[in-house]
N, C-alpha and C positions, 0 to 999 in steps of 0.2 A: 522688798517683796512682803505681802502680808503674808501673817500667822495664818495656819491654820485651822481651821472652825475645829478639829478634835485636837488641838494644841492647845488653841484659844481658851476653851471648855473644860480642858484637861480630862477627854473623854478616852479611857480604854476596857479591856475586856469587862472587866470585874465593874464599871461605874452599875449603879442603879437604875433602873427607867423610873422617873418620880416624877409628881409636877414641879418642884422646884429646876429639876434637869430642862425641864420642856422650859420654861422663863428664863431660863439661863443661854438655852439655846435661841428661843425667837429673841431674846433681847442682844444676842451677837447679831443674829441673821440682819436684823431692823438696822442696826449700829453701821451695819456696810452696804446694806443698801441708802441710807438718806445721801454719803456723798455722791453717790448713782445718782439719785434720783435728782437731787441739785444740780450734776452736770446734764440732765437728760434738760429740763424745765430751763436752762441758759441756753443750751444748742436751741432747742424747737424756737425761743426767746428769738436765735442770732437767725437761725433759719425763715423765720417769718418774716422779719425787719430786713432780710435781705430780699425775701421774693416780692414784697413790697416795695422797695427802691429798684427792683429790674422792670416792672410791672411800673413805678411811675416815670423812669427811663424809656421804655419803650413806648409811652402815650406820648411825652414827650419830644422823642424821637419821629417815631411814627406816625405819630397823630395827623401830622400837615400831609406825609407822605399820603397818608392814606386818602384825604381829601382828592389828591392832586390824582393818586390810583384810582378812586371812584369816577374823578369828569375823565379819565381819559378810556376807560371802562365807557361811560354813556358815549362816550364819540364813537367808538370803536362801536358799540350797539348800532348807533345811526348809520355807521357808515356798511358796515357786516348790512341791514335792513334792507340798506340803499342799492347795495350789489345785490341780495337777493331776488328784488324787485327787478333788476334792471334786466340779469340773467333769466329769470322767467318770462320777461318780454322778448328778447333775446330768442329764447326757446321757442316760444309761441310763433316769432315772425319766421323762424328756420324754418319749423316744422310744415308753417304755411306756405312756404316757397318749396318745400320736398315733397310735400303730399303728393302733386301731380307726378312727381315721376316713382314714387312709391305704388298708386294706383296703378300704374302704366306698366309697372314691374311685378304688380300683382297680377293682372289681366295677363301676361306674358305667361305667367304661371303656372293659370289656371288655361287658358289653350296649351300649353306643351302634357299637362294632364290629361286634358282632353283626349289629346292624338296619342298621348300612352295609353289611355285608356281603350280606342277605336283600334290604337296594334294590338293590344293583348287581345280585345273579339276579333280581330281575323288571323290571328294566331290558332286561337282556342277552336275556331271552324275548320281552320286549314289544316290542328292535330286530329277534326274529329273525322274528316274529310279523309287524311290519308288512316286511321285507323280502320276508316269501312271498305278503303280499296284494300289495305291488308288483310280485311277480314274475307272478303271477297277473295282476294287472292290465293286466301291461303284457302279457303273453298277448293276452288275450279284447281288447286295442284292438289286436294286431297281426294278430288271427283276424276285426277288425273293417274291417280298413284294408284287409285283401287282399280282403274279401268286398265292400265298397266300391268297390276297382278295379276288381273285376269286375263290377260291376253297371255300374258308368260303362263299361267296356270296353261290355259289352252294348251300353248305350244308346249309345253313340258309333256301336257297328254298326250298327246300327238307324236309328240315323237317314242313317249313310253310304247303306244300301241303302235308307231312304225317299227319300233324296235322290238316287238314281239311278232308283228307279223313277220320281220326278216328275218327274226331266229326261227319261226317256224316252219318258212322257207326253207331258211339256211339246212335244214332238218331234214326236213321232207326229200331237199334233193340230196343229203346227202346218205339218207336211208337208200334212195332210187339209186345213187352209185353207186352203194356198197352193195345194192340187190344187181345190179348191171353186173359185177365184177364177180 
């Protein structure tokens, strides 16, 4: 295990801050870095030469592969083209053998709208229709109810003033019998 740099230097409380102190210390500092720095400059050395030998292995390797991956890449184009083509023809003659009954399904459509359409106006007549006989109705029972009142008004009077003519009677004869007796 290495010394330590205030081992090294023979640095404690009491040493001086001086320039000779500072060369004494960069010249340990430098001392333990170059074997650093020599294993740094062999690894990048081993590192390079290695990614280089993966890199001419894999052209090696690969190289043909990838020839053989590119024509089967342009087949698979022609042939992927070749289906595209065929199913948009495909599409095209469907569609031209379904239109007629898609027309024929549209037209069916547009009459069932129609006829919804022709119910809801004789609908909308037939609510506007009974609101005017309600309105009407409810007229001629409210031209019924006042003529009603009045008739009861009537007989209420009527019987009021029969019922004051017969207590005046009632009166009258009973004054005369009590004048009789």
């Amino acid at each position: 295990m290495p010394q330590k740099l205030t081992e090294t230097i023979q640095l404690d409380r009491r040493t001086k801050l001086n320039h000779e102190l500072f060369i004494r210390v960069l010249t340990e500092v430098q001392a333990r870095l170059d074997p650093l720095e020599i294993l740094r400059d062999g690894l990048e050395t081993a590192i390079k030469r290695y990614a280089d030998f993966v890199r001419d292995r894999t052209d090696l390797i690969l190289g043909p592969k990838t020839i053989e991956i590119n024509a089967l890449i342009a087949e698979l184009t022609e042939a992927t083209d070749t289906a595209k083509a065929d199913l948009e023809e495909g599409a095209t003659n469907a569609l031209a053998q379904i239109q007629p009954q898609i027309d024929e399904a549209l037209e069916d459509v547009e009459t069932a709208l129609s006829a919804i359409a022709t119910a809801i106006t004789n609908a909308d007549a037939a609510i506007a229709a009974a609101v005017a006989s309600a309105g009407t109705a409810t007229t001629n029972a409210t031209n019924a109810a006042t003529a009603a009142n009045a008739a009861a008004a009537g007989v209420a009077s009527a019987i009021v003033a029969s019922l004051a003519d017969t207590q005046a009677q009632a009166r009258r004869q009973a004054i005369a019998f009590a004048v009789a007796l």
